[in-house]
N, C-alpha and C positions, 0 to 999 in steps of 0.2 A: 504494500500500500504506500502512496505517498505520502512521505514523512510530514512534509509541509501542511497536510491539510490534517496529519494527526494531531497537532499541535494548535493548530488553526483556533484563535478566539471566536467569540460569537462581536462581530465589531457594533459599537454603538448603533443602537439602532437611527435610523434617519431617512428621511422620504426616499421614495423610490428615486424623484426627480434628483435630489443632492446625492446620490449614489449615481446618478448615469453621470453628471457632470463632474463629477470628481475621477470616474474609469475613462469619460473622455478625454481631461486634463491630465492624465496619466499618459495612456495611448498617446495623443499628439507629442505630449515631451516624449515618452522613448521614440517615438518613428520621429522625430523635426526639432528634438533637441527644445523645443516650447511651447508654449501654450497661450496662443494670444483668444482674445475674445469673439475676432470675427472669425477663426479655424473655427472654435467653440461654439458657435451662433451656427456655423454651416453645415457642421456634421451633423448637431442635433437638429438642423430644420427646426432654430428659436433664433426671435429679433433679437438682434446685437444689445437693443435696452434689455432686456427682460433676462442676457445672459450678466450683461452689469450688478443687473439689480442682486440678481443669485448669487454671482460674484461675491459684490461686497457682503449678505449676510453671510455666507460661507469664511470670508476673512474676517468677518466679526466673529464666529461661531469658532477660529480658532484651525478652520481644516485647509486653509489657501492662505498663501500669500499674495497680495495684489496692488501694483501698482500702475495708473492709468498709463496708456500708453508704453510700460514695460511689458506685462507680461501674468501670467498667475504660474507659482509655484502649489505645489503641495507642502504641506507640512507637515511634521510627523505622524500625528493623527489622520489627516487627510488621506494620506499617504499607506497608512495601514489599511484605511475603510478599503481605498482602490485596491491594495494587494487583496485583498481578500474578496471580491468582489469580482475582478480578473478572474483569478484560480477558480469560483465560482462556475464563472461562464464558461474559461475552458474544459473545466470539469465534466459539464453539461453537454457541452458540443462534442466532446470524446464519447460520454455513452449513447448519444444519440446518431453519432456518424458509425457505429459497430452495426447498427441496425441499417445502414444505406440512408439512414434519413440527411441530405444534405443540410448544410445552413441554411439556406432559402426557405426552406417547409417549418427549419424549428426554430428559427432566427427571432418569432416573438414571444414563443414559447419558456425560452429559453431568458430573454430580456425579462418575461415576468416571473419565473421560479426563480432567477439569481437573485431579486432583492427579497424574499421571503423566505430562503433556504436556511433551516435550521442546521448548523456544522455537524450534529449526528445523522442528518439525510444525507448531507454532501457526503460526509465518508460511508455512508453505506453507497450511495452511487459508486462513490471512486471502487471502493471492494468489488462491487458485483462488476464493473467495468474490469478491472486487472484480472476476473476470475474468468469472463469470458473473453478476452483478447490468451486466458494462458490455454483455456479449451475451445479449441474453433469448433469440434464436432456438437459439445454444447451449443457457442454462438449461431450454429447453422439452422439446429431445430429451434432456438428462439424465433429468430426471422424465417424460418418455415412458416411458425405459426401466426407471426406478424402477417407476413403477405396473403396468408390464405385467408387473412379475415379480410382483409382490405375490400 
């Protein structure tokens, strides 16, 4: 099992919305090295004010660093909620890609169990996922019986 998600906190709870802005403030910094407001306003398809507005209460709240026209950081706290959050999703998209189901089909599915997933469901996913990727002849007749009901 992965070690990281045995360990894994249950991170402060916090709206759905301030959990997607903080994993897309993440994401931008590692793929572009930053995270400005108008990348942030673009991927999540929200006006450049309303991503301000979040902004600044998230830098009062402690989870962003933000200064106009520089840029937003994470901070420590910030920065845990998105680790954890991440690992979430890809945790999710791993057992759901053993079944054929591409991103596209669980891609919202997926966006709404990562911010309600209790860390004792995630590691029971991650288990059964490592336990079917060790036995394919298992993994075969699961998605046998997937498709046959389709």
């Amino acid at each position: 099992m992965n070690d990281a998600l045995e360990t894994e906190e249950k991170p402060k709870k916090g709206s759905r919305a301030r959990e997607d802005y903080l994993e897309q403030i993440s994401t931008l910094i590692e793929e572009k090295g930053y995270a400005r407001v108008v990348d942030i306003a673009q991927n999540l398809n929200i006006s450049q004010a309303s991503v301000t507005g979040m902004i600044q209460r998230m830098d009062s709240d402690g989870l962003v660093s933000y200064e106009k026209y520089r840029g937003v950081i994470l901070t420590a706290e910030g920065e845990k909620i998105a680790t954890a959050i991440i690992k979430r999703h890809k945790s999710l998209t791993e057992f759901f890609n053993l079944f054929g189901l591409n991103d596209e089909e669980t891609y919202q599915d997926i966006e709404g169990m990562e911010h309600h997933m209790n860390p004792n469901t995630l590691r029971t996913i991650q288990a059964l996922t490592d336990e079917l990727q060790r036995q394919p002849a298992l993994l075969s007749r699961v998605r046998d019986k997937v498709s046959a009901k389709s």
